[in-house]
C-alpha positions as CSV (number, residue, x, y, z in Angstrom):
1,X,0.0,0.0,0.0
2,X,1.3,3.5,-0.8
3,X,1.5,6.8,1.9
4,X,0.7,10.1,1.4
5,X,1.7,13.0,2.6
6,X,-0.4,16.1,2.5
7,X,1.0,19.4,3.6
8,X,-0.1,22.9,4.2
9,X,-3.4,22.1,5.5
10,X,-5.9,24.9,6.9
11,X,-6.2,24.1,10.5
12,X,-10.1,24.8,10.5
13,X,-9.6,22.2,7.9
14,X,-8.1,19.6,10.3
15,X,-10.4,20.0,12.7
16,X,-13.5,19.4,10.4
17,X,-12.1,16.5,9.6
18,X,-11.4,15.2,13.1
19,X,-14.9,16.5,14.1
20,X,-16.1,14.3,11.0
21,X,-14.2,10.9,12.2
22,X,-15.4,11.5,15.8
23,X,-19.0,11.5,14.4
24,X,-18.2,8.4,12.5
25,X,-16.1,6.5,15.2
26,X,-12.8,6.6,13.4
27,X,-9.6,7.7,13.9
28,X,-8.4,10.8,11.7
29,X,-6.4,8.4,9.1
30,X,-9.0,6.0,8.8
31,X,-11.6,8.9,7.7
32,X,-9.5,10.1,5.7
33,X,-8.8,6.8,3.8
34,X,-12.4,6.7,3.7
35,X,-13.3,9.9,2.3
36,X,-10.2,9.0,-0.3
37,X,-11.6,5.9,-0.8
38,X,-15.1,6.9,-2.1
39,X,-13.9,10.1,-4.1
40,X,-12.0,8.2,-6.2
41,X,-14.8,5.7,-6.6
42,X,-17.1,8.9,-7.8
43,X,-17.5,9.9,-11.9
44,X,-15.6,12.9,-12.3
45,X,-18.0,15.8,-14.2
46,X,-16.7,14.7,-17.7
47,X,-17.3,11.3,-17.0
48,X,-21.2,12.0,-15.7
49,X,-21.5,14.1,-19.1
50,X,-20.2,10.8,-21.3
51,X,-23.1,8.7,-18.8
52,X,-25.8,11.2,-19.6
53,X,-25.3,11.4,-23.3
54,X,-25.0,7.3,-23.5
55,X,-28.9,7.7,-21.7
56,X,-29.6,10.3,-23.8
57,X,-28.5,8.1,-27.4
58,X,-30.8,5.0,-26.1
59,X,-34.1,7.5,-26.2
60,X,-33.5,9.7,-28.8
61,X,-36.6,9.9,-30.8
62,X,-38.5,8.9,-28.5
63,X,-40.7,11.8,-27.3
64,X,-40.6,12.8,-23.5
65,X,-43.4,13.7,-21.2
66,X,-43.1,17.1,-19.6
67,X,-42.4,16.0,-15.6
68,X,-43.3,19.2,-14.1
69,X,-46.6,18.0,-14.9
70,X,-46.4,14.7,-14.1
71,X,-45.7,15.7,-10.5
72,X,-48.2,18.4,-10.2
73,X,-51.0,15.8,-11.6
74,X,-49.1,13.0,-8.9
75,X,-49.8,15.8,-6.5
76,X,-52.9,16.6,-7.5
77,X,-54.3,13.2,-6.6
């Protein structure tokens, strides 16, 4: 496994970050590895963009319904 080291850090920074491991019963390092863990699991924006026109391909031609409306006639029930 590889170490980081991250320097320069804002201490109101640090201590959001304890705060956050305290609330999650972890240690400092193991939130962190968390929080590193699931970012680099996320789509970046360019990726998200590629997903939505892929979606967008599989209907095209297809017309849409309007879903303002479909929630105002849901809510209208």
């Amino acid at each position: 496994m590889a170490n980081l080291t991250i320097r320069n850090l804002d201490d109101e920074v640090v201590a959001k970050l304890k705060a956050r491991a305290d609330s999650n019963n972890r240690s400092l390092e193991a939130e962190l590895r968390a929080i590193l863990a699931q970012m680099a699991d996320t789509p970046t924006p360019q990726q998200m963009k590629e997903i939505a026109e892929s979606i967008a391909a599989m209907t095209r031609g297809v017309p849409q319904s309007n879903s303002t409306e479909l929630i105002r006639e849901d809510r209208d029930r």
